[in-house]
N, C-alpha and C positions, 0 to 999 in steps of 0.2 A: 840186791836191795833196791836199784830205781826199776827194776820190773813190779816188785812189790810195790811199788808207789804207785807205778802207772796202773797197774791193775786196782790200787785203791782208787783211783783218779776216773777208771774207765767205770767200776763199780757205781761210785756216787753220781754219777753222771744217769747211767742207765737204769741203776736199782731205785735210786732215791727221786732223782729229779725226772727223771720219765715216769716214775713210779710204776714201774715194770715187775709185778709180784709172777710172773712168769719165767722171770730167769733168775730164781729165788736159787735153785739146783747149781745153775751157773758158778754163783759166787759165794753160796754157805756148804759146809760138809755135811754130811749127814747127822752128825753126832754133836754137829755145833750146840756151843754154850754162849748164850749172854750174861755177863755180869752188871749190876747194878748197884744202887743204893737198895732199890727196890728190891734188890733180889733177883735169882738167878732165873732162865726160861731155857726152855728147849728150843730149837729150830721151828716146831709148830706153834708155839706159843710168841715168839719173834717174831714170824708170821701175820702171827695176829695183830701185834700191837703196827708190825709197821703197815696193816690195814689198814690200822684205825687212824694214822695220822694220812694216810693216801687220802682217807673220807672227811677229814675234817680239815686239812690242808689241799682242795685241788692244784693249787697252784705254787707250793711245794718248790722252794730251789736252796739248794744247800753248795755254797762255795769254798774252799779249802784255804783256811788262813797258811796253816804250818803243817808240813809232813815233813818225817824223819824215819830214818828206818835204820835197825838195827839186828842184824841176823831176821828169824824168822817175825821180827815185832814189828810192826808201822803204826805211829801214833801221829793222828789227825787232830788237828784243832779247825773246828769248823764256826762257819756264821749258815743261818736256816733265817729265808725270809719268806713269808707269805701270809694268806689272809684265812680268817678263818671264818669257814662256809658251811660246815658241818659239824654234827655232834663229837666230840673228844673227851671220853672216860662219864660220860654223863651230863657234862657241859655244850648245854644249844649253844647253834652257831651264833660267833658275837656280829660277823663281818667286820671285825677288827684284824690292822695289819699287827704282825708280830716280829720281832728282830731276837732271835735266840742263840745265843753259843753254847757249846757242848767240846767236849777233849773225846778222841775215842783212843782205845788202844787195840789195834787186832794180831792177831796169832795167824801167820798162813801159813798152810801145811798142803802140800801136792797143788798150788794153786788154787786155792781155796782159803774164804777165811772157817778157820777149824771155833776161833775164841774171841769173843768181843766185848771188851771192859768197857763202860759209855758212862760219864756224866754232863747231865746237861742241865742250864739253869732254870730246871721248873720252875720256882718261883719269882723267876723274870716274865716268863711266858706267863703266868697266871693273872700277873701284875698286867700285863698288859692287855689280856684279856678282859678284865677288868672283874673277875671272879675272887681276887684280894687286893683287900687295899696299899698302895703304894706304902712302903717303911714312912714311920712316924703318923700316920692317918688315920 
């Protein structure tokens, strides 16, 4: 289980915060699943989206509040701080900074995350992007 961690530890460090879309092979399976609110993606489709936030987040740093691990499960609780520089789902850059938490849950399988359950608080990051108004405004 703390190999599980460190391997999530080494992941977020390299995938996310280098934003390293080259060692995508590295740390997702082949057959990988995201889950969401949103709804589910394939590993090309993940892909994608974690593009889109490399292009609209350059500066991109993700720190690990809470891990725990249970058999094949490790479940993160993360803080995401950076500025936004580039377009994200249709939204021009604001060059506003953003402070965003999200919980993930991942499935490792052969060293690998095989399944990644993620919610995170869009409509904190929207808010402060300033694309919705603050609650009660």
């Amino acid at each position: 289980m703390d190999m599980n961690k460190d391997f999530l530890d080494a992941f977020t460090e390299d995938y996310w915060n280098k934003q390293n879309m080259a060692a995508f092979e590295k740390y997702f399976t082949s057959d990988f699943i995201y889950h969401s609110a949103e709804g589910d993606m394939n590993a090309e489709q993940y892909k994608g989206l974690s593009q889109a936030y490399f292009t609209a987040f350059p500066d991109l740093n993700i720190t690990t509040d809470y891990l725990v691990a249970e058999g094949d499960k490790v479940v993160k609780v993360w803080t995401a701080n950076s500025t936004h520089k580039g377009e994200l789902m249709g939204i021009p850059a604001t060059g506003k900074r953003i402070v965003v938490k999200g919980i993930e849950m991942f499935r490792i399988q052969d060293g690998k995350i095989a399944e990644l359950w993620a919610s995170m608080d869009n409509l904190g990051m929207l808010q402060q992007l300033g694309v919705i108004p603050p609650m009660g405004q």
